[in-house]
Each structure stands twice: as C-alpha cells, then as structure tokens.
C-alpha positions, -999 to 999 in steps of 0.1 A, spaced: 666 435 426 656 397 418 664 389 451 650 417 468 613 409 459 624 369 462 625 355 429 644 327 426 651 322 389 674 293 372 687 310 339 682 289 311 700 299 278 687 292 249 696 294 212 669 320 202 635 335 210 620 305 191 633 275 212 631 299 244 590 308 230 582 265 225 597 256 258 573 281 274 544 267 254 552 231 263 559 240 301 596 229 301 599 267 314 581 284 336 587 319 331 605 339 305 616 376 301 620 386 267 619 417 241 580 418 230 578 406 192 550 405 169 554 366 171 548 364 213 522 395 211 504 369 184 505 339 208 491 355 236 460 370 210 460 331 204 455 323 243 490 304 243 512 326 260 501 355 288 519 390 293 521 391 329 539 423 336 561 449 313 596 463 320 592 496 310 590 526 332 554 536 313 524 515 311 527 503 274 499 517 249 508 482 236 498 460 263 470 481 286 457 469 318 494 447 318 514 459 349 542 475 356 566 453 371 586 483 386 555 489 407 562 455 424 602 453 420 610 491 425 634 502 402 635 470 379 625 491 346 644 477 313 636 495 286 649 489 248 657 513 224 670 524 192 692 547 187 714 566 158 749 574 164 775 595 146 813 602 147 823 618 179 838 644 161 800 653 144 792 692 150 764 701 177 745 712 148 744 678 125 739 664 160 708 688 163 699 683 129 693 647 125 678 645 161 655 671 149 647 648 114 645 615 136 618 635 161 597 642 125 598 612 114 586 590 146 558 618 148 545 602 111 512 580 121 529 552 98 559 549 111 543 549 143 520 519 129 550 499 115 568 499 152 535 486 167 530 461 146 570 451 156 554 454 192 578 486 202 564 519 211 575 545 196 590 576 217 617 602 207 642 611 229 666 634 222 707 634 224 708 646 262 676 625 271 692 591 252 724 602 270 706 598 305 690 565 291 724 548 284 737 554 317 707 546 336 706 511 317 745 509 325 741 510 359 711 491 365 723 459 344 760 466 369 734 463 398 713 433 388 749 413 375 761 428 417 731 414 435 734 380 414 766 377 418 770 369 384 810 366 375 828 368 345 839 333 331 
C-alpha cells in the first residue's frame, strides 16, 4: 500500500512516543504515524505539531475537517481498539451478557468524555463485529509487512 501511492519512508525506531514526538518537533523526522494521545492532540492545539490525515475508516469526531488517508491510499485504514476477552470455553450467554453491559456503558456521556480526552473515539462493536475487526487488521498488517518486504530477523 506504501508503495502503491509512492511513499518512500525510512523507519526509524524509537524508544517511545516521547523521543519519537521531540524528534518531530526539532525536524530530525519528517513524518511520524502514531496512536493519537492527549499529549500530540495538545501540541498541535499549541501550533507545534499538525494532524495531517487519520487512519481510521471514519472521519474522526476528534479531528474534523482532518482527512482520511484511505481516501488517498485506498484501503490503508488502521484502526485501534479495545477489546474484552473471556475464556474460550465462556457460554454464548456471558458472552452476550457482558457485550450487552460494555455497549451500556460506552453509551454513558462520561465515559464517552474520559476517551476523548485520551484522544480515542468511542464505538461499540459487538463479538461478531470485533471478530471481523481482528481479521481485517490481520490481514491488512500481512499485506503492508508483503508489499515491504519486511522479513523476520
């Protein structure tokens, strides 16, 4: 996908968001693709750092007017989320019945408020839906690591 819309990008790990966050700041990098945190949405309030597109597959109630870089890169959408998990062996119903309490409790304006001020959006999905969403983020990270020819070392 990178190399489809020809991007040619030098990874450059770092130890953390911080150090990755300062050498944007001070222009040792260039670009950087990273989970939105309070911190960076508070340097880019500040001027410092600009949002210039958002992975998800939704514009972000987060970041409006911010584009979707799916709409240029088709299909480049990565999206994180949390999820709870049980046993295996956990009965459709308990599996119903904490889905059903998790869907309740997102719904709560305050909870809502908490994850936005963690910069994440807030939206339920159920055991089917999250399902879907774990092998749709499988296969697209299988891709990218395919079309970079990244190998194991």
């Amino acid at each position: 996908m990178v190399k489809r819309a020809g991007i040619n990008l030098l990874p450059v790990p770092y130890k953390g968001g911080s150090e990755m966050t300062l050498a944007l700041m001070s222009g040792d990098a260039k670009i950087m693709i990273s989970t939105a945190t309070e911190a960076l949405n508070a340097q880019v309030r500040a001027g410092k750092l600009r949002l210039i597109g958002v992975t998800s597959e939704h514009q972000s109630s987060l970041a409006p007017g911010v584009p979707i870089v799916a709409e240029t890169i088709p299909g480049f959408v990565i999206a994180g989320w949390f999820s709870f998990f049980g046993p295996a062996s956990m009965a459709p119903a308990d599996v119903q019945a904490v889905s059903n309490a998790v869907r309740v409790a997102l719904a709560e304006p305050g909870v809502k408020e908490k994850f936005a001020g963690l910069f994440a959006e807030v939206r339920y999905q159920g055991p089917a839906e999250l399902a879907t969403s774990m092998v749709r983020t499988d296969e697209f990270y299988r891709k990218l690591v395919a079309d970079l020819g990244i190998v194991a070392q």
